[in-house]
Residue, then its C-alpha position, 0 to 999 in steps of 0.5 A: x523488586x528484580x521482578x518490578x524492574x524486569x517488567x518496567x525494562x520491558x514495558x519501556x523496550x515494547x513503547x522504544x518498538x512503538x516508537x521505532x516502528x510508527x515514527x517512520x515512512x513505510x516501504x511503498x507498493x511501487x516496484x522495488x521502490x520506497x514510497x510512502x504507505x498508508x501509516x497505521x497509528x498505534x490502534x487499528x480497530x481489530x487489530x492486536x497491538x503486538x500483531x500490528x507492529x509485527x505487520x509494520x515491522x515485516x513490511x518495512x523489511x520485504x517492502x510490503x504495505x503492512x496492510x496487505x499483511x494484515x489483511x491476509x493475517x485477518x482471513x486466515x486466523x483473525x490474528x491468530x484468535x479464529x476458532x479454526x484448527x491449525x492456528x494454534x497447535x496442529x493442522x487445518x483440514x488442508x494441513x496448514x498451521x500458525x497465524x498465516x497458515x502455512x503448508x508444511x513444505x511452504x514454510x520449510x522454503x520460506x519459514x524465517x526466524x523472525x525474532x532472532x531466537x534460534x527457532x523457526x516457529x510456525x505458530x509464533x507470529x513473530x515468525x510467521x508473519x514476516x515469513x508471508x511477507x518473505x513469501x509473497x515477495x518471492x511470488x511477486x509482490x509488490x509488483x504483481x499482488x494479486x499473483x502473490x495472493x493468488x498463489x498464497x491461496x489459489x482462490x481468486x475469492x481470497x484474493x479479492x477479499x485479502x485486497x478489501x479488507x486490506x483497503x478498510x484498514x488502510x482507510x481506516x488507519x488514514x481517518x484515524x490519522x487525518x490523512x486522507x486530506x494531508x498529504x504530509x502526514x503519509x510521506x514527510x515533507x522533511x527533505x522536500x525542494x525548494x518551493x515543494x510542499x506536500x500539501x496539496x495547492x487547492x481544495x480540488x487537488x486536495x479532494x482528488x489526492x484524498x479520492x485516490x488514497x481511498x482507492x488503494x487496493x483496489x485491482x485495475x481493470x481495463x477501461x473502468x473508473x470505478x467504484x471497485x476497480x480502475x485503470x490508470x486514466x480512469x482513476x485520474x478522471x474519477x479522482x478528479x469527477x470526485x473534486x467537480x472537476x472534469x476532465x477527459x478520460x483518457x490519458x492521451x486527452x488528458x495530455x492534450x487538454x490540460x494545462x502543462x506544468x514544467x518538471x520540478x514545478x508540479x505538486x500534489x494532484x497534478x497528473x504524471x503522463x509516461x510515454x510507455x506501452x503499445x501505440x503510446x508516443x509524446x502526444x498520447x502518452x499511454x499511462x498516467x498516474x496522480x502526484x502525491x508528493x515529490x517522486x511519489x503517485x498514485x497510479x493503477x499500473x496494468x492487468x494483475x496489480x492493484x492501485x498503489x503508490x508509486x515512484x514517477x522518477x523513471x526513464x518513460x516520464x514524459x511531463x505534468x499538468x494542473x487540471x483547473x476549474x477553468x474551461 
């Protein structure tokens, strides 16, 4: 009977984890900020229950999409059951151990104890994984990921590999949720303004907010509008290609051609224009990113990092406008 009641105790302690940890807005991608991530429902396909709460449970704490973890949980161990040494016991060939496989002098400066039970063990991945977090923010991220990947694993190959399968997983988690076309469902509306709803107004704006959350992950890249990577207007502008709506491609022209919305007017899909970077002024705005809820855009910030989810609530805001079918 002790026995049958110890295993009732834990069962209900694993379903409180499931609760505490899915039942929130994760720790966004933007700088230092708190923004709303792609939220994986309690399965992701391929992913070990237990390994999906740790991957939720050390992004919440480091601020680090949960996806990202899991991705680089996937490339180095499969979630710890790849058929490689070093994952279990021992060392690889390069001499590194555990589930996210760690260099012995790495995880000596960033090994944490994870699960509070006085051992730091490279092999449990309730250490190991919210140890890569600590790491990866210490080399940059979420600001600059692929220079945190990148010196995860020197390897510009793992890094862009780290980065799509991060992104399947967080699309995957949206279609599992519905996400991808309910805004609410990622950030909450609880809080919300007067007169703000986190639905998107129209089905254009809808299917551009749906367009960009597909594309998280995805690196910027100077002057491209997809399909692998973007810059900041050309993701505004595939986004909205995407819904039948055309509008300029850069972001200067997008200021200048459509419809301006005044400050605490503006909802999911309208554009956010920021007065920052070389050349840039109140007419011609040098970046621009997608609202997706109140203080919350999508947006592909500059060379090194990758589209993410952002604050617009910083001193270079410049305004907002609603692209429309009407030409």
């Amino acid at each position: 009977m002790p026995l049958l009641i110890g295993a009732v105790v834990a069962l209900l302690m694993l379903a409180a984890v499931f609760v505490a940890v899915f039942g929130v807005v994760l720790p966004g991608s933007g700088p230092g900020e708190a923004a709303c991530q792609p939220s994986p429902s309690q399965t992701v396909a391929g992913i070990p229950a237990a390994y999906l709460v740790l991957y939720v449970k050390a992004g919440r704490q480091y601020g680090i999409g949960w996806h990202i973890l899991a991705a680089v949980g996937k490339v180095e161990s499969d979630h710890g059951r790849g058929p490689g040494s070093g994952i279990r016991s021992g060392t690889n060939e390069a001499g590194a151990a555990g589930p996210m496989q760690f260099m012995p002098g790495t995880w000596a400066a960033f090994g944490v104890d994870g699960d509070h039970d006085g051992d730091k063990d490279i092999y449990d991945p309730a250490d190991a994984i919210p140890s890569a977090a600590r790491y990866l923010k210490h080399n940059g991220a979420p600001r600059n990921m692929r220079k945190a990947l990148f010196r995860y694993n020197h390897s510009n190959a793992y890094v862009n590999t780290v980065l799509r399968q991060a992104h399947t997983y967080a699309q995957a988690s949206r279609t599992n949720q519905g996400q991808a076309m309910d805004i609410s469902e990622a950030c909450g509306e609880a809080g919300l303004p007067s007169g703000w709803s986190a639905q998107a107004p129209g089905p254009a704006a809808a299917k551009a907010v749906a367009f960009a959350h597909a594309q998280l992950g995805k690196p910027y890249l100077w002057g491209a509008t997809g399909p692998s990577a973007f810059d900041c207007s050309g993701l505004t502008f595939a986004a909205y290609r995407h819904a039948g709506v055309a509008i300029p491609r850069t972001s200067g022209e997008q200021w200048r051609r459509e419809p301006h919305v005044r400050q605490g007017h503006e909802q999911p899909g309208d554009l956010v224009f920021f007065n920052s970077g070389p050349g840039t002024s109140t007419t011609n705005p040098g970046h621009v990113g997608l609202v997706i809820a109140q203080g919350k855009m999508i947006a592909a910030p500059h060379t090194g990092t990758v589209v993410q989810i952002q604050s617009y609530n910083r001193r270079t805001l410049l305004g907002f406008a609603r692209p429309t079918l009407d030409r």
